[in-house]
TORLUMRO-563372 format. One record per atom (N, C-alpha, C): x, y, z; residue in three letters; chain. Coordinates in nm, 4 decimals. Layout:
<atoms>
<<X Y Z> "ALA" "A">
...
</atoms>
This chain:
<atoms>
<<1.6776 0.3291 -3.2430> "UNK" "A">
<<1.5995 0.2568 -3.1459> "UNK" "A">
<<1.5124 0.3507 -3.0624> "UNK" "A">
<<1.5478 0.4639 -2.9883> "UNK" "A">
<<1.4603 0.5471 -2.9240> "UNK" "A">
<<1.3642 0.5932 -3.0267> "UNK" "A">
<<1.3430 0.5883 -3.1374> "UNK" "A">
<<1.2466 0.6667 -3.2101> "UNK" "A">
<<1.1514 0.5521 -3.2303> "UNK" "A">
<<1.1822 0.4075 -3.1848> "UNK" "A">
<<1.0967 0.3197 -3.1676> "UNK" "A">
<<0.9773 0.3157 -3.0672> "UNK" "A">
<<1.0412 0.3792 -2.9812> "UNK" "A">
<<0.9679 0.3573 -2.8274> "UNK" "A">
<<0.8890 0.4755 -2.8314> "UNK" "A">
<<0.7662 0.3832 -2.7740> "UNK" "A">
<<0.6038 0.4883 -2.7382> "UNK" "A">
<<0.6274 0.5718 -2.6580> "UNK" "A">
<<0.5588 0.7009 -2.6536> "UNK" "A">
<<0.6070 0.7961 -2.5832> "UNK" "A">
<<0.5784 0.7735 -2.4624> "UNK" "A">
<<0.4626 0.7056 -2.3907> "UNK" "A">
<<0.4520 0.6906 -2.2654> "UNK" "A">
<<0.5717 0.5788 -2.1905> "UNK" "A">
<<0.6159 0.5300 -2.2705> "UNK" "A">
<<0.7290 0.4563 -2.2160> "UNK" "A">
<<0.8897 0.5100 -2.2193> "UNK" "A">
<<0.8775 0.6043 -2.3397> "UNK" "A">
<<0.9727 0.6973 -2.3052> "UNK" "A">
<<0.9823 0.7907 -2.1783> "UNK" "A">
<<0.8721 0.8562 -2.1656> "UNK" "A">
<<0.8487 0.9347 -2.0343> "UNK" "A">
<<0.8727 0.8571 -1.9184> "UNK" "A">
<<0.8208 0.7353 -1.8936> "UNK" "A">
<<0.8893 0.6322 -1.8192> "UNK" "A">
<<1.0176 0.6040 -1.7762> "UNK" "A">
<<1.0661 0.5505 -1.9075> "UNK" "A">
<<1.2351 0.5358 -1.9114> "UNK" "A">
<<1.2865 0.6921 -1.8500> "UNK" "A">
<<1.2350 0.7853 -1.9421> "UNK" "A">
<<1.3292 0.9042 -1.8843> "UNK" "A">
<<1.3298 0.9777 -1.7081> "UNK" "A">
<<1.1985 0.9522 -1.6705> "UNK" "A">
<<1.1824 0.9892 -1.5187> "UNK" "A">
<<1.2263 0.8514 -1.4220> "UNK" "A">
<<1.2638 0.7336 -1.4972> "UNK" "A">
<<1.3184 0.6456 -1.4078> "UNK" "A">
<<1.5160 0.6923 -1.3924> "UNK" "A">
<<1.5515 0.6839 -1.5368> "UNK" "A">
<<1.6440 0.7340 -1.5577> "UNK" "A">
<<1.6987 0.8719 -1.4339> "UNK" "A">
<<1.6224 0.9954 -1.4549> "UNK" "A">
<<1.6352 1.0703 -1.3607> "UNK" "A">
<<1.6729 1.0420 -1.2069> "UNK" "A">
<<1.5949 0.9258 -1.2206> "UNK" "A">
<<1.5745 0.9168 -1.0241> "UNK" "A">
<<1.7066 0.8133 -1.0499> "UNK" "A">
<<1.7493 0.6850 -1.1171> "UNK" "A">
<<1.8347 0.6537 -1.0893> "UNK" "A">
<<1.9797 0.7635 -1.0343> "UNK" "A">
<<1.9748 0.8658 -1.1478> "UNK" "A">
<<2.0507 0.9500 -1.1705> "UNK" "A">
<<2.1075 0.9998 -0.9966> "UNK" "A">
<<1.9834 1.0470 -0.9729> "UNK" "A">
<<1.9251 1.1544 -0.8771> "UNK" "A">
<<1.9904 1.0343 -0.7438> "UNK" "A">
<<1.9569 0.9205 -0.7403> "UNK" "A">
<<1.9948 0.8279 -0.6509> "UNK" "A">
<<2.1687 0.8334 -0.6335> "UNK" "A">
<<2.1949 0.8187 -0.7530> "UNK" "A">
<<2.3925 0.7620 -0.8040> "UNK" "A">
<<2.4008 0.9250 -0.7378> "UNK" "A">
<<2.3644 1.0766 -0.7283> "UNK" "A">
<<2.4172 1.1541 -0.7084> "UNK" "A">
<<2.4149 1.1565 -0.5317> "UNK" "A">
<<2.2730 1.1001 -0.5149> "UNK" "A">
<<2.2964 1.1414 -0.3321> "UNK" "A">
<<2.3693 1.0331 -0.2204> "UNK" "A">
<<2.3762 0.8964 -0.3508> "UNK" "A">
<<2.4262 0.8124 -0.2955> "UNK" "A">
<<2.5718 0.8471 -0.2755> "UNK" "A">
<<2.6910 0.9513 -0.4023> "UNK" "A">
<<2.7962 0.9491 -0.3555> "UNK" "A">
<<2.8256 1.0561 -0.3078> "UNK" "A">
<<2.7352 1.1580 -0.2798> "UNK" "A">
<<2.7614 1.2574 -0.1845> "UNK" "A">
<<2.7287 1.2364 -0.0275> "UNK" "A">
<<2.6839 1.1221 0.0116> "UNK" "A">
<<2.6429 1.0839 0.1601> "UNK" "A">
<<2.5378 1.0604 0.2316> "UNK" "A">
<<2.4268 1.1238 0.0896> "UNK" "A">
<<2.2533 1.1750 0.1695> "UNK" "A">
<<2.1786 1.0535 0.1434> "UNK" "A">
<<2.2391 0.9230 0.1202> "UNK" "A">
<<2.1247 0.8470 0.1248> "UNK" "A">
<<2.0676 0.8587 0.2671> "UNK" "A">
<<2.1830 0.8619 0.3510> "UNK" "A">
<<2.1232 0.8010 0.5126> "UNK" "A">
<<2.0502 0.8702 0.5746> "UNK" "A">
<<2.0293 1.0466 0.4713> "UNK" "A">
<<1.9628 1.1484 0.5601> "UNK" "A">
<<1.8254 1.0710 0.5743> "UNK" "A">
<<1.7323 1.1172 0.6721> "UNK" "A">
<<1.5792 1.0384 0.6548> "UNK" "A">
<<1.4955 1.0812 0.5513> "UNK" "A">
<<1.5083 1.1559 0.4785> "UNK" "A">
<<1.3834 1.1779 0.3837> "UNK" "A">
<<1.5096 1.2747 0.2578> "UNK" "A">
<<1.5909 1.2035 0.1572> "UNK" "A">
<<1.6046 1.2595 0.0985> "UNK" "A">
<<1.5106 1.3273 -0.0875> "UNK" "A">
<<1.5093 1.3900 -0.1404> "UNK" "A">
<<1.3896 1.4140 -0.1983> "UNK" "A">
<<1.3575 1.3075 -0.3188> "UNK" "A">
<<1.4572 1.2341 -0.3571> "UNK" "A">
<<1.4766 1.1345 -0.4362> "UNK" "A">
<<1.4017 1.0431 -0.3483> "UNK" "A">
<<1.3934 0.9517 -0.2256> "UNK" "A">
<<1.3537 0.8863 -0.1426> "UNK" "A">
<<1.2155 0.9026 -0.1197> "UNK" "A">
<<1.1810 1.0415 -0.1075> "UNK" "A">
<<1.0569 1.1070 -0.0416> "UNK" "A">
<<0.9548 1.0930 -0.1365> "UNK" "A">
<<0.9809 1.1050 -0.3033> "UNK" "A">
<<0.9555 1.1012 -0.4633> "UNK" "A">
<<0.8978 0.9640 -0.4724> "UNK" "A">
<<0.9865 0.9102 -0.4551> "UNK" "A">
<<0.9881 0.7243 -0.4825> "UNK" "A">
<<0.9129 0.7123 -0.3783> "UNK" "A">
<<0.9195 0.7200 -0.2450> "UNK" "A">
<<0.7690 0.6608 -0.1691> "UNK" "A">
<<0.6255 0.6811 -0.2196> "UNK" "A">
<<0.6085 0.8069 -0.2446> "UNK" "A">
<<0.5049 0.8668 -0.3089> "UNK" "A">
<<0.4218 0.7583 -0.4441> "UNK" "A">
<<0.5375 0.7790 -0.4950> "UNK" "A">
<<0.5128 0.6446 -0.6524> "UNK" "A">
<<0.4849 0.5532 -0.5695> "UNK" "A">
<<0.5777 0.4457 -0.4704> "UNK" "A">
<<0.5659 0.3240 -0.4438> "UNK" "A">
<<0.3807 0.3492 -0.3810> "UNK" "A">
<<0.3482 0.4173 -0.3010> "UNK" "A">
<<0.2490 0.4442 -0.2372> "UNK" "A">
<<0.1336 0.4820 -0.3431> "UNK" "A">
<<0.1264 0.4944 -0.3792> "UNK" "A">
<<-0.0017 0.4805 -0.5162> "UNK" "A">
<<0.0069 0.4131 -0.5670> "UNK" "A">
<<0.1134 0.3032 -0.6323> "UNK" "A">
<<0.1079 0.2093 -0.6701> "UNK" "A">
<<0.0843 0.1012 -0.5562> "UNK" "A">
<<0.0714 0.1117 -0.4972> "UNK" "A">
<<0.0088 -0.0115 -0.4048> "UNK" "A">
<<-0.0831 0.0172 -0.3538> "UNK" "A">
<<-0.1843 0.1861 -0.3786> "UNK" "A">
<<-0.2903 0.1905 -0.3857> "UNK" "A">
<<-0.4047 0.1863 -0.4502> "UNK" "A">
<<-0.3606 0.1655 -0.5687> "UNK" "A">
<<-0.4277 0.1128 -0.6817> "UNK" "A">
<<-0.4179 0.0201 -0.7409> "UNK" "A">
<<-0.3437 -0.0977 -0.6388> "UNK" "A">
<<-0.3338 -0.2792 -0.6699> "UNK" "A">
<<-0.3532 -0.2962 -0.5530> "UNK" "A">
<<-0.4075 -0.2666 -0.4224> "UNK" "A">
<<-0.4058 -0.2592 -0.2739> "UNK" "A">
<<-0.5290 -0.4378 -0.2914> "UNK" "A">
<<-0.6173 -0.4492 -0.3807> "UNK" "A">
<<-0.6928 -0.5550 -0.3989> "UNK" "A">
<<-0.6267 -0.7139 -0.4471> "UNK" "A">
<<-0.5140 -0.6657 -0.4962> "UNK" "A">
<<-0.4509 -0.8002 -0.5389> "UNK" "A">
<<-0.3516 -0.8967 -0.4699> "UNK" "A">
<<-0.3927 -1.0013 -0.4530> "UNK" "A">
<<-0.3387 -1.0342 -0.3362> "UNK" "A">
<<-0.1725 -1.0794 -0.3538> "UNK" "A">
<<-0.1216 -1.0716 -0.4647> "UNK" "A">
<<0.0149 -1.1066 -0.4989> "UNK" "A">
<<0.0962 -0.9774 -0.4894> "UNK" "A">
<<0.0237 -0.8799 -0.4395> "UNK" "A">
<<0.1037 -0.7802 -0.3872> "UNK" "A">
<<0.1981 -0.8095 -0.2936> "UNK" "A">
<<0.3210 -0.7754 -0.3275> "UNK" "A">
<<0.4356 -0.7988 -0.2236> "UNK" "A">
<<0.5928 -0.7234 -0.2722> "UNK" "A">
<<0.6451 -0.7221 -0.1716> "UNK" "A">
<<0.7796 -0.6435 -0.2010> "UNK" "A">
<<0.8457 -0.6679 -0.3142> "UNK" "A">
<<0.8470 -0.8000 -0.3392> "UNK" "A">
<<0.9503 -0.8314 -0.4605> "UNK" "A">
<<0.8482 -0.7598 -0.6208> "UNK" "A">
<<0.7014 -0.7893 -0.5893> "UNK" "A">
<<0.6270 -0.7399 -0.7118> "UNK" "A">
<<0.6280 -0.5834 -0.7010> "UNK" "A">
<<0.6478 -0.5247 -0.6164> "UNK" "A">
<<0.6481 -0.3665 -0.6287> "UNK" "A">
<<0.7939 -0.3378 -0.6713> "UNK" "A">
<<0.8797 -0.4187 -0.5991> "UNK" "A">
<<1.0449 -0.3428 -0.6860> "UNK" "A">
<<1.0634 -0.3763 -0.7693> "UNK" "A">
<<1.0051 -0.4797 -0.8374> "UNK" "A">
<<0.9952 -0.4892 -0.9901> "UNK" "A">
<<0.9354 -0.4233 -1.1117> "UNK" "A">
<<0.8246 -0.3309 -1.0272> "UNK" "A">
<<0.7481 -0.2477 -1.1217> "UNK" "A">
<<0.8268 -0.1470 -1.1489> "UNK" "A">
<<0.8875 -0.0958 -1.0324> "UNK" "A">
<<0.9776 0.0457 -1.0139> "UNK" "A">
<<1.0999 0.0489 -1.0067> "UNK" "A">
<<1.1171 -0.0745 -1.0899> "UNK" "A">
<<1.2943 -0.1074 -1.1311> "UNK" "A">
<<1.3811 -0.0263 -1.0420> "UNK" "A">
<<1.3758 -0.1060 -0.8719> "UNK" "A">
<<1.4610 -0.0658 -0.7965> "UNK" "A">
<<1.4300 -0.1723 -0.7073> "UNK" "A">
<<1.5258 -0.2408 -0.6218> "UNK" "A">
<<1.6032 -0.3593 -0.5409> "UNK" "A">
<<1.4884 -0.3942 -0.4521> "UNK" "A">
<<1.4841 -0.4696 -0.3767> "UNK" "A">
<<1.3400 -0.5083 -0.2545> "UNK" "A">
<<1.4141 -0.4376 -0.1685> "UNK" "A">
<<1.5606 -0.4118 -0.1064> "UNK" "A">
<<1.6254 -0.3681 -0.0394> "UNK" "A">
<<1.6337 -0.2019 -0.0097> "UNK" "A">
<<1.6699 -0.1297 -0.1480> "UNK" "A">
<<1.5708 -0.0021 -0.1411> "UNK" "A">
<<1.4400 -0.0002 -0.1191> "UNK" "A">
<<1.3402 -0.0877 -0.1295> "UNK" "A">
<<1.2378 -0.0530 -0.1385> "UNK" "A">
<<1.2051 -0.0528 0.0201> "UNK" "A">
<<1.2500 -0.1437 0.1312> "UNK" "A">
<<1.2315 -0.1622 0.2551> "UNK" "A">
<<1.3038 -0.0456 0.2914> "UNK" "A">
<<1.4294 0.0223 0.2740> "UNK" "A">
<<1.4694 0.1674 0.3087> "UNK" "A">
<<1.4062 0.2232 0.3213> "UNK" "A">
<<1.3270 0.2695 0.2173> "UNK" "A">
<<1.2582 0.3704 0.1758> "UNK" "A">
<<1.1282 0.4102 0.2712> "UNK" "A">
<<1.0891 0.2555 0.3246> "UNK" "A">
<<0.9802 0.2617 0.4417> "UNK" "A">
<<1.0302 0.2656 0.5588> "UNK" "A">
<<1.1481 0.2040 0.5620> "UNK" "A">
<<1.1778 0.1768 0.7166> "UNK" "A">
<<1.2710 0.3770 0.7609> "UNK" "A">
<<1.2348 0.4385 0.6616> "UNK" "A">
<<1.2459 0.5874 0.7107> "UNK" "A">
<<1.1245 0.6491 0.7464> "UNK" "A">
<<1.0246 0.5649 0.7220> "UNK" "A">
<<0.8355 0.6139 0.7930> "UNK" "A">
<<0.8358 0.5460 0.9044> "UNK" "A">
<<0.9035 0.4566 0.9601> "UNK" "A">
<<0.9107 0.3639 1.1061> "UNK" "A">
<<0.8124 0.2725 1.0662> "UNK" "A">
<<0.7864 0.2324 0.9155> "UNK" "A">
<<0.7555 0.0943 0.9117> "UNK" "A">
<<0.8203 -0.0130 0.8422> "UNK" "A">
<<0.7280 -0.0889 0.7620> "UNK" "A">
<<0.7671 -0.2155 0.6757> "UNK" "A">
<<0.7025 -0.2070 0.5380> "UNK" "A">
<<0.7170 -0.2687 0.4175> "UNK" "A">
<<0.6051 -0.2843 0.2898> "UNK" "A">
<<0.4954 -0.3649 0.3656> "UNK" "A">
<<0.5398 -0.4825 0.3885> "UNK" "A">
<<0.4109 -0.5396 0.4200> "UNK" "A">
<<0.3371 -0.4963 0.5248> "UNK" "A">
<<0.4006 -0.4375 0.5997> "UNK" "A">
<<0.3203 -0.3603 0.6906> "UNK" "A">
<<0.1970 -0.2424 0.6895> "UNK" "A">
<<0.2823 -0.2034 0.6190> "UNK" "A">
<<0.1826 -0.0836 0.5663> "UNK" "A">
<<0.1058 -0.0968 0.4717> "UNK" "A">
<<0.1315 -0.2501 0.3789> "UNK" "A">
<<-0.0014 -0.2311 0.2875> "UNK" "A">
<<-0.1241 -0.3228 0.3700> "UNK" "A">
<<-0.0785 -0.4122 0.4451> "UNK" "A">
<<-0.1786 -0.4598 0.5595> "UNK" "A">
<<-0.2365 -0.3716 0.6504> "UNK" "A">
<<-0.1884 -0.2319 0.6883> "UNK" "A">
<<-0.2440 -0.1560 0.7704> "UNK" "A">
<<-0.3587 -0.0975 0.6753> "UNK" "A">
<<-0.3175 -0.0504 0.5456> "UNK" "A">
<<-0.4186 -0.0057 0.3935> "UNK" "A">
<<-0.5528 -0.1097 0.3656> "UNK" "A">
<<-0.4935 -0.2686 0.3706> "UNK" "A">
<<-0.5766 -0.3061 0.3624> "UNK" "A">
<<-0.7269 -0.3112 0.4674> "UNK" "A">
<<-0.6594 -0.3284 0.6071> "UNK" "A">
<<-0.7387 -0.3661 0.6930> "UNK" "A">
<<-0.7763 -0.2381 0.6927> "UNK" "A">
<<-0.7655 -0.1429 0.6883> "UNK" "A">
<<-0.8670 0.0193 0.7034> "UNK" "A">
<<-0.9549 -0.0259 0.5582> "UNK" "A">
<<-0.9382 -0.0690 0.4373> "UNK" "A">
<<-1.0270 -0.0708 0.3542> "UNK" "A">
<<-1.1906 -0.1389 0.3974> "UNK" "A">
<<-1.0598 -0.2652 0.4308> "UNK" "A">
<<-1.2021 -0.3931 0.5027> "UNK" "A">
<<-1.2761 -0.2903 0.6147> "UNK" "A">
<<-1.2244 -0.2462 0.7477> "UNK" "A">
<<-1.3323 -0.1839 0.8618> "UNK" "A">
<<-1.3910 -0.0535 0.7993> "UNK" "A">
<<-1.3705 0.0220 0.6732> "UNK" "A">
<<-1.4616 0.1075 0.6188> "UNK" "A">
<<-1.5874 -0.0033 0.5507> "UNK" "A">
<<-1.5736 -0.1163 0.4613> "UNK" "A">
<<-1.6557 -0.1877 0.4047> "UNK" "A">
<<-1.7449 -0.2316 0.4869> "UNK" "A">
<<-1.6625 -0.3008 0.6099> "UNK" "A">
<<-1.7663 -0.3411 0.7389> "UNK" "A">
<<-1.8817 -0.2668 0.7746> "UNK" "A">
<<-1.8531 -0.1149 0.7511> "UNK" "A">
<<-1.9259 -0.0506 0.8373> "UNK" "A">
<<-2.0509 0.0169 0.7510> "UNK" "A">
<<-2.0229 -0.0318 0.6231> "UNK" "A">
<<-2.1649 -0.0060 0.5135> "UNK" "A">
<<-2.2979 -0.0930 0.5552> "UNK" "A">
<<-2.3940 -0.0022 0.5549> "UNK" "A">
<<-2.5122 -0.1060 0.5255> "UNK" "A">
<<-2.5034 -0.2166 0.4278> "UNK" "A">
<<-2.4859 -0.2563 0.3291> "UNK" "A">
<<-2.4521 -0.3949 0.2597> "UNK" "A">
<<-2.4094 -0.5042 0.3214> "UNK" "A">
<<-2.2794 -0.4567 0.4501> "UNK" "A">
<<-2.2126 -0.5448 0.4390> "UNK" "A">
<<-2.2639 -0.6761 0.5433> "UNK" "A">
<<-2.3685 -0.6995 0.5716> "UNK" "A">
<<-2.3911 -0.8199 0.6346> "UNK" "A">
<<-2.4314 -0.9071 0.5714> "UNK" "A">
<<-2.5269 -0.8496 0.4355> "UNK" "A">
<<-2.5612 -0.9582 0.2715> "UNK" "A">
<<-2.4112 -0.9725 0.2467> "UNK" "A">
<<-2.3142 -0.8821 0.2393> "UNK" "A">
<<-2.1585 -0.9365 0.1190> "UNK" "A">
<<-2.1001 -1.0515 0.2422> "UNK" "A">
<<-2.1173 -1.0234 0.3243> "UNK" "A">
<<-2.0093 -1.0839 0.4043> "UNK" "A">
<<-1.8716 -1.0495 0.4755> "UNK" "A">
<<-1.8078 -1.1010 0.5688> "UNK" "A">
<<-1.7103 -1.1253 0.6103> "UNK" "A">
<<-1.5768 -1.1160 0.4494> "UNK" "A">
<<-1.5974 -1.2823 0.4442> "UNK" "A">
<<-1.4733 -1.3335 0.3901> "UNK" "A">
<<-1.4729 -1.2834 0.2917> "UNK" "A">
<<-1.6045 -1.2088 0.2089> "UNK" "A">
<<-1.5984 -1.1262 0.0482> "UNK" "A">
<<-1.5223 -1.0267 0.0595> "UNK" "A">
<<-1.5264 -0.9556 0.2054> "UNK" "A">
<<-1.4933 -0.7990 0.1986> "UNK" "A">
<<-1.3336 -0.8653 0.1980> "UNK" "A">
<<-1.2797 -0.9164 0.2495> "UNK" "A">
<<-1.1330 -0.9147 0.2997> "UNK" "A">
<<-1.0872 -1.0350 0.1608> "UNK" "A">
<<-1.1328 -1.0695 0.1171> "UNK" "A">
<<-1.0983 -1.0992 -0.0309> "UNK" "A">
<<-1.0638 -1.0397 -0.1104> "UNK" "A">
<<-1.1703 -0.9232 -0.1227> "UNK" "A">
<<-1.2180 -0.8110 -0.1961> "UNK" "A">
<<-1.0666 -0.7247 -0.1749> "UNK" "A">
<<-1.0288 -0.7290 -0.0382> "UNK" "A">
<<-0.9128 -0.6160 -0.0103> "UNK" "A">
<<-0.7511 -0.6852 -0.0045> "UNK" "A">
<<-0.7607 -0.8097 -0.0952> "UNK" "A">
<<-0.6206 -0.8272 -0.1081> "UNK" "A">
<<-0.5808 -0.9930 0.0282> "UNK" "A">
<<-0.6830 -1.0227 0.0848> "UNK" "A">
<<-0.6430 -1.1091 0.2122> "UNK" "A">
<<-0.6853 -1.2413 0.1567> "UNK" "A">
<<-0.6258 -1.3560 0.1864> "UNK" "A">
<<-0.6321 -1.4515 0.0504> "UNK" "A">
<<-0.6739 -1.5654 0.2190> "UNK" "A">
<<-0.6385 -1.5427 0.3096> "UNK" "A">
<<-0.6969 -1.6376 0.4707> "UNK" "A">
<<-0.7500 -1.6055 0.5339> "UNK" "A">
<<-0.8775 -1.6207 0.5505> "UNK" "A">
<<-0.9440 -1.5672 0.6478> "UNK" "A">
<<-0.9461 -1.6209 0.8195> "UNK" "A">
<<-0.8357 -1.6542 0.8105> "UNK" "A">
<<-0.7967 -1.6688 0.9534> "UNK" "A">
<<-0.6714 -1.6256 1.0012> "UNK" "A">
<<-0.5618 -1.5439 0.8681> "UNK" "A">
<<-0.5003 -1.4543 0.8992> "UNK" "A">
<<-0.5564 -1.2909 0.8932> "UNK" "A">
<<-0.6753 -1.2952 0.8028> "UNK" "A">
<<-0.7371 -1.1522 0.8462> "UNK" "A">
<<-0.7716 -1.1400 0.9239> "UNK" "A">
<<-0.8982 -1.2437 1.0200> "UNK" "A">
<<-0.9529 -1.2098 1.1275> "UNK" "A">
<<-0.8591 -1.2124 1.2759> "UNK" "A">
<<-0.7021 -1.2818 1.2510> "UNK" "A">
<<-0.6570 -1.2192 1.3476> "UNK" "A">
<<-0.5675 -1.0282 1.3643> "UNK" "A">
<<-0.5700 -1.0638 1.2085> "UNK" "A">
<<-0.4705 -0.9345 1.2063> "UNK" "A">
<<-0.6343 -0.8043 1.2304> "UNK" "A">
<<-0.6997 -0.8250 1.2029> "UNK" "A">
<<-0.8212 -0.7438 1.1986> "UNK" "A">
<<-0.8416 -0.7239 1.3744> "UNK" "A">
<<-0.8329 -0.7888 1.4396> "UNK" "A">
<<-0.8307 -0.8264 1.6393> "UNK" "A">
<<-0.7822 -0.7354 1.6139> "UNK" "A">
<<-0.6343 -0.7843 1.5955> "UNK" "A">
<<-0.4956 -0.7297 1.6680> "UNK" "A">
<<-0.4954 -0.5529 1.6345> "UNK" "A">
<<-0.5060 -0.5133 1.5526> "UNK" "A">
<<-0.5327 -0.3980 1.4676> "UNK" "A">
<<-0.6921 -0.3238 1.5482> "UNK" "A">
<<-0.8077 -0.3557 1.5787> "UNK" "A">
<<-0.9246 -0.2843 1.6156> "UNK" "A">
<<-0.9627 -0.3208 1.7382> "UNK" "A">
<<-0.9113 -0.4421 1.7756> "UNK" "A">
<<-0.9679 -0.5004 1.9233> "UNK" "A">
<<-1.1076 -0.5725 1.9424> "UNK" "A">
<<-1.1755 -0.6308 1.8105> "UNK" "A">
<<-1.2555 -0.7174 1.7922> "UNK" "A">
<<-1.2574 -0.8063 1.6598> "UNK" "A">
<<-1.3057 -0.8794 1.6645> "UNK" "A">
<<-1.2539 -0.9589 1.5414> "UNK" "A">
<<-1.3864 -0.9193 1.4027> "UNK" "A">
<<-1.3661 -0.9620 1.3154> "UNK" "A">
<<-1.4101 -0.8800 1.1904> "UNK" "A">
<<-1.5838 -0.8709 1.2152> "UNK" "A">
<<-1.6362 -1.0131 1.2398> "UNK" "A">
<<-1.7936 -1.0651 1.2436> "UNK" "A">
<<-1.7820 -0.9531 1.3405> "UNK" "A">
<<-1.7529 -0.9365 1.4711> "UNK" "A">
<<-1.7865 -0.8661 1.6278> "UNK" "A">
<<-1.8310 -0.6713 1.5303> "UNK" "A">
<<-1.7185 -0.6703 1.4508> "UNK" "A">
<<-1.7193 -0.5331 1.3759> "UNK" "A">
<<-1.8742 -0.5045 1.3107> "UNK" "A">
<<-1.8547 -0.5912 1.2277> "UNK" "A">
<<-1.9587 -0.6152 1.0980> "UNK" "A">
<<-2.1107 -0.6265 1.1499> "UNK" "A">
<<-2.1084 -0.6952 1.3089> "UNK" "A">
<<-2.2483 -0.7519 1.3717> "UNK" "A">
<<-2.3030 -0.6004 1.4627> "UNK" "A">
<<-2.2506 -0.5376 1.5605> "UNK" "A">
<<-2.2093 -0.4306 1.6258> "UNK" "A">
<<-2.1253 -0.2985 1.5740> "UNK" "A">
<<-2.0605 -0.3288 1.5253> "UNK" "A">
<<-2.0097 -0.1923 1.4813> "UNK" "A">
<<-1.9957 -0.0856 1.5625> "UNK" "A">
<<-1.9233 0.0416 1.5545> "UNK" "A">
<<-1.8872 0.1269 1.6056> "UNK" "A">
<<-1.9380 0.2869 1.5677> "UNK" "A">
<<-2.0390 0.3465 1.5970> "UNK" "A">
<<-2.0727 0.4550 1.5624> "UNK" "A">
<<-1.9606 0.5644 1.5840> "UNK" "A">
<<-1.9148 0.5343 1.6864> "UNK" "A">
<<-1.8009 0.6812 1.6801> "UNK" "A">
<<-1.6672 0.6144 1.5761> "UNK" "A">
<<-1.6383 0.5088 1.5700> "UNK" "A">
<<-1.5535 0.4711 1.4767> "UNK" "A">
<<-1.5256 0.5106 1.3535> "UNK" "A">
<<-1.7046 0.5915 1.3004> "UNK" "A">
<<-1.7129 0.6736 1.1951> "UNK" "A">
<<-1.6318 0.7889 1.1971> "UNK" "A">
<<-1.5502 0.8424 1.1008> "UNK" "A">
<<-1.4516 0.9315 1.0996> "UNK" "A">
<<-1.5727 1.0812 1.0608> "UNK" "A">
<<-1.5376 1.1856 1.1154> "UNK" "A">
<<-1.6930 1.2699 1.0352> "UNK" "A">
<<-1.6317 1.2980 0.8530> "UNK" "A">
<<-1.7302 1.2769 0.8483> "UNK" "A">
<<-1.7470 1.3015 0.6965> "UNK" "A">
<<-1.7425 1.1664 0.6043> "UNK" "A">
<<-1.6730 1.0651 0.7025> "UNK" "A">
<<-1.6788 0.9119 0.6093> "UNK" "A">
<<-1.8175 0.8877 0.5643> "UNK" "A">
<<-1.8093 0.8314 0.4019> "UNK" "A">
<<-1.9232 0.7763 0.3801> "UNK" "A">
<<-1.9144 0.6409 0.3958> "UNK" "A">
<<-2.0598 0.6543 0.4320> "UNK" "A">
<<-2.0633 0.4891 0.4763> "UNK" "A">
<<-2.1972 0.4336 0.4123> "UNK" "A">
<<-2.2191 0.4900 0.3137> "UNK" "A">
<<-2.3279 0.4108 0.1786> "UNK" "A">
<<-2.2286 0.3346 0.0973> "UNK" "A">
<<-2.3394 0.2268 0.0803> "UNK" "A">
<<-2.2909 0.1066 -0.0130> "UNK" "A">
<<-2.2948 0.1593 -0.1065> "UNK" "A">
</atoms>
């Protein structure tokens, strides 16, 4: 049977394998609870690119990420709540920095509002434009109409 399996899915299996491994070892020596053990620190890293390179889809959610990385929703909230956040938290903080970089392109008053925050994974636009407030201290249009020149980070590009 292993001489069946494609090698990229072998490499898969075998570096998942590892980290299970790597998990069963720190789990019965005591270090899960340390804050950043390197097994932990590894797996954020993965979880964190993988939800930066689906950061657009809006069925992103805890249960679809611990399913990719064949490990529990329960580890997977560990694993953040040792950064002092949440999953959904932090991919809503990812998203809404995507949307106020888009805002701040010349394009974006032809694309719109509700395209950009579509575009970044937000499926209501009346839960973006509050989480977008709550998060910058104006609501998305106030951004998009006015904008913020020092808001520019130096070196951000801000061509469409």
């Amino acid at each position: 049977m292993a001489a069946d399996v494609d090698d990229a899915v072998g490499r898969r299996l075998a570096v998942t394998a590892l980290d299970l491994l790597a998990l069963l070892v720190d789990e019965r020596r005591g270090r899960l609870s340390r804050p950043h053990s390197a097994t932990a620190a590894a797996t954020l890293v993965r979880v964190k690119d993988h939800i930066m390179r689906n950061l657009a889809d809006p069925d992103l959610s805890p249960r679809t990420i611990a399913a990719v990385h064949f490990m529990s929703v329960r580890y997977l909230h560990k694993i953040f709540e040792q950064e002092g956040t949440t999953v959904a938290g932090w991919i809503r903080a990812q998203r809404l920095e995507r949307c106020r970089r888009d805002l701040l392109r010349p394009r974006a008053l032809e694309t719109g509002v509700a395209v950009i925050a579509r575009r970044w994974g937000f499926v209501s636009a009346a839960h973006f434009s509050r989480a977008f407030r709550d998060a910058y201290g104006m609501t998305p249009r106030e951004w998009l109409v006015h904008g913020l020149p020092d808001a520019r980070r130096p070196g951000e590009d801000v061509a469409a």
